[in-house]
VMD Tcl script that draws the C-alpha trace (Angstrom):
set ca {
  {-2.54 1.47 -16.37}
  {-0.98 -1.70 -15.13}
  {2.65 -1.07 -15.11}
  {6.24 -2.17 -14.05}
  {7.39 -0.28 -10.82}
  {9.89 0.24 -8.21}
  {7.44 -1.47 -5.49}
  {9.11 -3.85 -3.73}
  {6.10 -5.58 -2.16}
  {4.05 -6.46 -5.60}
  {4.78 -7.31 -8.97}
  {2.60 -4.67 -11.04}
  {-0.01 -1.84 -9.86}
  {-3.65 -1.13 -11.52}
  {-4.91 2.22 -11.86}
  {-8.83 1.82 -12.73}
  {-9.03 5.53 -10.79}
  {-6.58 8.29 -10.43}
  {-6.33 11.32 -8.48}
  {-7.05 11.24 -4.78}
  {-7.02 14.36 -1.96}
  {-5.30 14.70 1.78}
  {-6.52 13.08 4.61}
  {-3.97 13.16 6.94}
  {-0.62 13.81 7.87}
  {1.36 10.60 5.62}
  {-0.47 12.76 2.89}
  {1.74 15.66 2.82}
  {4.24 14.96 0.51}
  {2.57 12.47 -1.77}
  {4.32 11.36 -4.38}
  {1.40 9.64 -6.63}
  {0.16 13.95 -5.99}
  {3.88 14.76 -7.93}
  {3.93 11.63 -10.67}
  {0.23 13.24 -12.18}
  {0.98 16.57 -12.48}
  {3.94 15.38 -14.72}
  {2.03 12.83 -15.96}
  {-0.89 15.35 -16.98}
  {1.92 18.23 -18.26}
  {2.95 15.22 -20.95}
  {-0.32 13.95 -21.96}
  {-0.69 10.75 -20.17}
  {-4.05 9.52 -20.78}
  {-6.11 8.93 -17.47}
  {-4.13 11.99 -15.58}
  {-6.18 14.93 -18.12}
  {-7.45 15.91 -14.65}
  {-4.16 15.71 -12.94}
  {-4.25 14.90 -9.22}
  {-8.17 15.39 -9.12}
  {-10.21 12.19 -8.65}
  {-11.15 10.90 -11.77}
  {-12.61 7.21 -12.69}
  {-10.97 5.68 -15.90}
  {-13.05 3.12 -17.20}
  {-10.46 2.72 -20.20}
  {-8.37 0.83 -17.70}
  {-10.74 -1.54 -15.61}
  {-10.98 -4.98 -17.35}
  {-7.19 -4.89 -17.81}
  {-6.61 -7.80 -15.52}
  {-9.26 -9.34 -17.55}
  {-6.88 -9.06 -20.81}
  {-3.93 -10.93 -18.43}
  {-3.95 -14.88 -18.13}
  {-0.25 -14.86 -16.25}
  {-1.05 -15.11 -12.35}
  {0.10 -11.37 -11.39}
  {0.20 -9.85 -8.18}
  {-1.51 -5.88 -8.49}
  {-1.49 -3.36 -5.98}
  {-4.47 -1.73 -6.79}
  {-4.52 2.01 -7.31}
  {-0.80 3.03 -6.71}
  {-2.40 6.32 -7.74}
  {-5.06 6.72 -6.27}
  {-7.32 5.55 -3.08}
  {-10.29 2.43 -3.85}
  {-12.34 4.23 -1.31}
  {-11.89 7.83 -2.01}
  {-15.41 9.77 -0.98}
  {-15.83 10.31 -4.72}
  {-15.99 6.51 -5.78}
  {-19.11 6.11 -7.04}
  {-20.50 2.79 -5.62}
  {-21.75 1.24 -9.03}
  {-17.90 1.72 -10.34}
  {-16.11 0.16 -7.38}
  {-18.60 -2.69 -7.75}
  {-17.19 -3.22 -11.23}
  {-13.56 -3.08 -10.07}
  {-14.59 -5.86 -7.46}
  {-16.58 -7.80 -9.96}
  {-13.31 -7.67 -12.18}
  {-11.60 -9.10 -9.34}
  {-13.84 -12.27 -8.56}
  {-13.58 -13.04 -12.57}
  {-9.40 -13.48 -12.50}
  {-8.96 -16.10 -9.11}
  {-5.53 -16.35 -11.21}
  {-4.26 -13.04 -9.91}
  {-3.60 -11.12 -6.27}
  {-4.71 -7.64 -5.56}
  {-3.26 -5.82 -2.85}
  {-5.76 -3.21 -1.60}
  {-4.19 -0.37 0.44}
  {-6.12 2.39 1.77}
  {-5.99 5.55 4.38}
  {-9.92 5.20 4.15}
  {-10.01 2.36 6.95}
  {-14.08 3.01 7.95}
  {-15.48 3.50 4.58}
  {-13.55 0.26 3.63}
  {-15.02 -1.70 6.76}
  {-18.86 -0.12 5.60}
  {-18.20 -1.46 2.28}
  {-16.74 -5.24 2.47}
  {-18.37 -5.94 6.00}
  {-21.54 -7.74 4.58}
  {-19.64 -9.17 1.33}
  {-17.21 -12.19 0.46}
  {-13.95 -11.24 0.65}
  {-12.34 -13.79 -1.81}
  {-9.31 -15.65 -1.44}
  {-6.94 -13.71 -3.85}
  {-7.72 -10.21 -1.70}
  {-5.33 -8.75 0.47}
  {-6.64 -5.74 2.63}
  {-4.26 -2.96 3.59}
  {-4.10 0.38 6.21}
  {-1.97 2.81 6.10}
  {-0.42 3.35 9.31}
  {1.97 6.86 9.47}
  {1.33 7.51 13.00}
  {-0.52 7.23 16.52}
  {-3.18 9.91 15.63}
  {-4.11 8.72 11.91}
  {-2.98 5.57 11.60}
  {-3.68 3.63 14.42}
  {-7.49 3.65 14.42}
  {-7.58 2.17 10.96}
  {-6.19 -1.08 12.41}
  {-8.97 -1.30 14.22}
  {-11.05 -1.45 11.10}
  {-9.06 -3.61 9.30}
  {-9.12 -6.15 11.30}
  {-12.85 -6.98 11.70}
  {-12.35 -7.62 8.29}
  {-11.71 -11.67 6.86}
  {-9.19 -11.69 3.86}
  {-6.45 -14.07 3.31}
  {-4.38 -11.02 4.30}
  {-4.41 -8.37 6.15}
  {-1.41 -5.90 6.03}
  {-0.13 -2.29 7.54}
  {1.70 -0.40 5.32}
  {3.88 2.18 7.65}
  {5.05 4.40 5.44}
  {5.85 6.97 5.69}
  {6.46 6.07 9.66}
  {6.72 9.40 11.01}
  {6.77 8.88 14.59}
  {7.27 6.08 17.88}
  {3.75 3.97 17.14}
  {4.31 2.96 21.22}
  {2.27 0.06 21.93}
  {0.54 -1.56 18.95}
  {-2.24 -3.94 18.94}
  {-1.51 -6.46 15.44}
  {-4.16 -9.03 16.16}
  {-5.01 -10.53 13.17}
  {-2.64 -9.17 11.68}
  {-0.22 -10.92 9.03}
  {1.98 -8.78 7.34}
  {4.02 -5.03 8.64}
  {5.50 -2.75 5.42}
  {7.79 0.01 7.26}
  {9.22 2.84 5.45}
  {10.59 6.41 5.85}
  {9.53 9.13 3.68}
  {11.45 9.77 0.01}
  {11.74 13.34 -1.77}
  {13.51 16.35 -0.07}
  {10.92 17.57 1.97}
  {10.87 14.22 3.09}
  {10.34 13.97 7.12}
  {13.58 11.60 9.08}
  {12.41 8.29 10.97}
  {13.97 7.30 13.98}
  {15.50 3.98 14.04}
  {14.00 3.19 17.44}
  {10.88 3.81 15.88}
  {11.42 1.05 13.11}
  {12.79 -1.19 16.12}
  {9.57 -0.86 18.12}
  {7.88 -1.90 15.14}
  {9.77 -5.04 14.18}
  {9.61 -6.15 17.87}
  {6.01 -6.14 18.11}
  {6.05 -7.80 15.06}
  {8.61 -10.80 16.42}
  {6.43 -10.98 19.18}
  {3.49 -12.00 17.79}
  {5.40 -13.70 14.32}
  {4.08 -11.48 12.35}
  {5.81 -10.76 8.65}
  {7.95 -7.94 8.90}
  {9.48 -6.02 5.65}
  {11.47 -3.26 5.99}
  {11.47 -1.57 2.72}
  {13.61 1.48 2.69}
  {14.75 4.19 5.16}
  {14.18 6.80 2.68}
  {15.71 10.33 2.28}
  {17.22 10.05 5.83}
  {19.60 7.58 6.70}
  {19.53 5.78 9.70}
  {22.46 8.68 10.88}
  {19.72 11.28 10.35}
  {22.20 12.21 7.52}
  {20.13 13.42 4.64}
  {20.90 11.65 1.29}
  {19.77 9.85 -1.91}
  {17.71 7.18 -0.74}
  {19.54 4.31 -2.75}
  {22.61 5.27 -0.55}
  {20.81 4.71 2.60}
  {19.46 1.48 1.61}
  {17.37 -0.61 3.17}
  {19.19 -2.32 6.35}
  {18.21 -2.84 9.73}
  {21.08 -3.44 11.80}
  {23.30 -4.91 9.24}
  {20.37 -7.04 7.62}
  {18.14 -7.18 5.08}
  {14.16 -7.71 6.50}
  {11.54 -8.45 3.56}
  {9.56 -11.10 4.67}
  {6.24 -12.14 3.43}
  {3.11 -13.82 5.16}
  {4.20 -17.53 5.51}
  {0.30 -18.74 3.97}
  {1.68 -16.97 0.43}
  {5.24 -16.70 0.72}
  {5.44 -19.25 -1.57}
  {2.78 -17.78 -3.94}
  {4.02 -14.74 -3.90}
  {7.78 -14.87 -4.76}
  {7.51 -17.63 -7.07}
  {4.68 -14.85 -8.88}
  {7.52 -11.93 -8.29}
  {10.69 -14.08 -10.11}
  {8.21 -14.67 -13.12}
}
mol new
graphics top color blue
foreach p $ca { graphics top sphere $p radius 0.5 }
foreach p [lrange $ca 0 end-1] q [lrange $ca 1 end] { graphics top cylinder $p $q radius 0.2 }
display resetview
């Protein structure tokens, strides 16, 4: 189901799977877990299964039906390269993605090495990006090391939820840093120095770096609605974008 969102980062999301399972500790509160069972309990085709993993093949050549240029993330819902993705189906979704050049899918997934097994001996083409998630030392950080020995025009970490100091981090290759705290009230606080570490490696190497929200705990540790604690760093608004599709990409997003 390609949809309109609250994402600030792309312009509309494509579901050709849903359902996914934990894998590590940014899982625990997910909220694509919460939006199926309420999409199931109202009879949402696609979610009859709920949160289990589930291909549906009712939504795959959607971006096939779309001329406008559109920038997907792909499976908001879901993960590409959940264990139960059968190969013949996520050839199809790839196949469906060398046939529209005219669109950009962002491809964001906590399943760094089976990613890496999968593109390492293909063509990557141009209107790819690649994505890790990145929620912490343990977890996250070995899936940059994945990402990276891959080629796409971009390669991006999506820290969210950022649930502890990353320390030192290696972002060779890297073009693009998404840093978020966690949303919903179990939701887990993020340190500002944290976020600070982040955006300095980042400087350092001039990478992108978008901060997108600090979530259900305010940069006070003061627990709040989320739209209240906004999304500044130190009086300022950080959202950039890779400079190689800047261009593309907000021109795409004010469409």
């Amino acid at each position: 189901m390609a949809s309109k969102h609250k994402i600030e980062w792309t312009e509309q999301t494509w579901n050709p799977t849903a359902g996914c399972s934990k894998v590590s500790a940014g899982c625990r509160n997910c909220y694509a877990e919460v939006m199926a069972t309420r999409l199931k309990a109202i009879g949402v085709k696609g979610y009859e299964n709920g949160f289990q993993f589930s291909i549906v093949p009712d939504r795959l050549n959607e971006p096939l039906k779309r001329k406008k240029p559109t920038v997907y993330f792909v499976n908001s819902m879901s993960d590409l390269f959940h264990h139960e993705m059968p190969e013949d189906y996520l050839d199809k979704i790839f196949d469906v993605i060398s046939k529209t050049p005219q669109h950009t899918y962002q491809i964001l997934t906590k399943r760094a090495e089976k990613m890496f097994v999968y593109l390492k001996d293909k063509i990557i083409t141009e209107n790819i990006w690649l994505g890790v998630t990145v929620e912490n030392r343990k977890d996250g950080l070995p899936r940059i090391d994945y990402l990276r020995q891959l080629k796409a025009s971009v390669l991006f970490l999506s820290v969210e939820p950022l649930l502890e100091d990353l320390g030192k981090i290696d972002l060779s290759n890297i073009d693009w840093v998404i840093v978020g705290g966690e949303s919903g009230h179990k939701a887990r606080p993020m340190e500002k120095e944290w976020v600070v570490n982040i955006k300095k490696h980042c400087d350092e190497k001039n990478i992108a770096f978008f901060f997108k929200q600090w979530g259900t705990w305010g940069a006070d540790r003061v627990k709040r609605n989320k739209k209240l604690n906004g999304k500044e760093l130190d009086g300022k608004v950080w959202q950039k974008y890779p400079k190689s599709i800047e261009k593309k990409f907000v021109i795409a997003r004010e469409n």
